[in-house]
N, C-alpha and C positions, 0 to 999 in steps of 0.2 A: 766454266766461266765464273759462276757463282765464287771458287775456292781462290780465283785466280785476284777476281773483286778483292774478296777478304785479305789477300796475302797485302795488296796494295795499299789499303787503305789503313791494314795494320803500321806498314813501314813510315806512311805519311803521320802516324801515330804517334811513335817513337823516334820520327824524326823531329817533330814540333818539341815531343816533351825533353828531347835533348837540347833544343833552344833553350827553352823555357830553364832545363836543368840548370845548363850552364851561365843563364844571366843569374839565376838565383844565387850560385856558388861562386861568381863572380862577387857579388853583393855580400856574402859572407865572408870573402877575401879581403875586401877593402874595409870591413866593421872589423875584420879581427887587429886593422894595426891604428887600432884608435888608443891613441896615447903612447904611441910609441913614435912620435914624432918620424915617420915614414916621409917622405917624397913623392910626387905623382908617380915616376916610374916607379921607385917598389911597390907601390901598390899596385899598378900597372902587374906588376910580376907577379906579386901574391896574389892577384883576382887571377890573372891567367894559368898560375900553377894550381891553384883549388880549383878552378872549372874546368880545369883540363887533364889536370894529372890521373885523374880516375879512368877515363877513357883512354889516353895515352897505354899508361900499365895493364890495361884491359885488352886492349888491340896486341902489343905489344907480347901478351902472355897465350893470347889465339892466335898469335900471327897473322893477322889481319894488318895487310899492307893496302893503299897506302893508310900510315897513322888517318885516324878522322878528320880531324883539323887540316891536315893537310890536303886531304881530298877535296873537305870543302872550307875553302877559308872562312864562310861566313859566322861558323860557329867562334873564330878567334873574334871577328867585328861583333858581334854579339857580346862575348864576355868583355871588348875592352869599352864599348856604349853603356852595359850596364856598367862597369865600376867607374867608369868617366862621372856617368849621372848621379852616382854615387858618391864621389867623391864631393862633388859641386853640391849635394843638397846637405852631406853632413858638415860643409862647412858654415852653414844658415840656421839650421835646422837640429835639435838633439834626436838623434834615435834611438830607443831604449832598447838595451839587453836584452830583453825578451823576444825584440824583434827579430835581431839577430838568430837565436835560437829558432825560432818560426820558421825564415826565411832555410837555414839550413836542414831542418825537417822536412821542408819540400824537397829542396834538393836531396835530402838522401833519399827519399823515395823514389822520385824518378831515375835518378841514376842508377839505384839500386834494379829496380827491374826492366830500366835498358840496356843493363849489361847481362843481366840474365837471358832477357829477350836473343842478344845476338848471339852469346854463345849458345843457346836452343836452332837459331835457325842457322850456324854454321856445321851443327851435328851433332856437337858435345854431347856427353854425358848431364844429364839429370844435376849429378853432384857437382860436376866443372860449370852448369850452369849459375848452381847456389854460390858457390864461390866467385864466381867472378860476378856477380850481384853485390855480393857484399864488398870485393876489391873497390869496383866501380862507385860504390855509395860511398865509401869511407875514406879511399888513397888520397882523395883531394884535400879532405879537411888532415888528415895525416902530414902531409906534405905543407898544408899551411900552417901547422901547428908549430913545425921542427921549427920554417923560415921565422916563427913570431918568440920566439924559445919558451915554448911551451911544452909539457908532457902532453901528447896525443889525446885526445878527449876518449877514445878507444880504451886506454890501455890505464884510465883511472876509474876504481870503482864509483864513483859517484856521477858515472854518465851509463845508460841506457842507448847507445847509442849502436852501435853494431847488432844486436841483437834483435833491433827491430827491422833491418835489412833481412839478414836472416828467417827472417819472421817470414814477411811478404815475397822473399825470392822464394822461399821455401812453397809458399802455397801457390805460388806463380807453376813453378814447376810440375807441381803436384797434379794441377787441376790444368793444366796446358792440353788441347787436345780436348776440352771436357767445357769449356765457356766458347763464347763467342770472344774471339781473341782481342778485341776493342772494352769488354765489358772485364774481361779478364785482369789486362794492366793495370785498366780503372780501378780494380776493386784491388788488385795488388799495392798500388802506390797506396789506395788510400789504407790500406791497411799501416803498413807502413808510418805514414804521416799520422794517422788518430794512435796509435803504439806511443810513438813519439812524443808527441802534443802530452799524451796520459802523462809519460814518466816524466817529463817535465814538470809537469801543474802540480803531481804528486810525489814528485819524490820515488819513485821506481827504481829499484836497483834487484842487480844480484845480489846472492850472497858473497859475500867477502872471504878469502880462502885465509882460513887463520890457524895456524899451529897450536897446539895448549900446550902451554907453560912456557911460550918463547916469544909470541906475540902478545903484543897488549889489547886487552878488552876495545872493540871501538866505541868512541869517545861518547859517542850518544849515549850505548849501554851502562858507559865507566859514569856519566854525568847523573845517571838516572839513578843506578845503585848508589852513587854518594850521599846525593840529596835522601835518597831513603834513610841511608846508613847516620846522615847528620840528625834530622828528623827523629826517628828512632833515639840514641844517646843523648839529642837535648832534653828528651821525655823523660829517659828513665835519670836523666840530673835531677829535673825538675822534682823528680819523685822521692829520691831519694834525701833532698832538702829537705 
């Protein structure tokens, strides 16, 4: 009875933090087409394809029918309430960039290890879990990037963002079986969202895959050695006067 408890109270878990997910990445859908003179519907689209498309390509890649959204619609009324409410406050009100950034932090972590979560309790593999953690955290903001013509926040060194998914599916996986499965997601997302928040506030990145002698120094390292290099040679002008 006790397992049977847990199983339930898990699902009623990661069924809130899929609300919760989707109004968040809803709200990230509708700040991403700020200044780009959008329409109520496209934003409409862009909130519903960022809080949706990561679970769609999720279900769709475990085959899991029916799609989520369509099992239960309230997850589509959810994302179009929040980017409705959205829409109406940013036209009063300025939101700052950072929030943005914030708000989609949450969401990737929860989405990140509700898609892990499902693919664990449909069978999958350990590693199809990790993966489809990071699908689910990332494909939305992916998919809203393309519709805003952007390069994918993913696929540019100066984002930290995929890795912290990976991070937290990763130990979701690891330690599955080994926490109390409410205490577990908790401690997964928030790993996640504090990873995030970090590279944000400081500047966290990979390294940058750089060829020698074909790529150019990046810009930070090339501004740093100039200003030496100027430095240096005004000294030894000055000296030699």
């Amino acid at each position: 009875m006790a397992l049977i408890y847990l199983d339930i109270e898990l699902e009623r878990f990661v069924y809130f933090a899929d609300l919760f997910g989707i109004a968040v990445f809803a709200i990230t859908g509708v700040l991403a087409a700020r200044g780009k003179q959008i329409d109520l519907f496209g934003v409409m689209v862009l909130a519903l394809a960022t809080s949706l498309g990561g679970g769609t390509l999720r279900d769709l890649a475990l085959n899991a029918h029916p799609l989520i959204w369509i099992a239960d619609p309230l997850l589509i009324w959810t994302a179009i309430g929040a980017a409705f409410m959205t829409f109406v406050y940013c036209r009063f009100f300025k939101m700052p960039r950072r929030a943005m950034l914030v708000f989609d932090a949450a969401g990737l972590a929860l989405f990140a290890i509700a898609g892990a979560e499902k693919a664990m309790a449909l069978g999958f593999s350990p590693l199809i879990a990790v993966i489809m953690g990071i699908s689910t955290g990332c494909a939305g903001g992916v998919i809203r990037d393309v519709l805003t013509g952007k390069i994918p926040g993913i696929l540019q060194h100066d984002e930290f963002y995929a890795t912290c998914a990976l991070i937290g599916a990763t130990f979701y996986v690891l330690m599955h079986g080994h926490l109390d499965p409410n205490l577990l997601a908790f401690t997964s997302m928030a790993i996640i969202f504090v990873v995030r928040l970090i590279a944000i506030y400081t500047g966290l990145r990979l390294p940058v895959f750089v060829v020698a002698g074909i790529d150019r120094t990046p810009r930070r390292v090339l501004g740093f050695r100039q200003k030496r290099w100027t430095v240096r040679h005004i000294k030894q002008d000055k000296e030699s006067k």
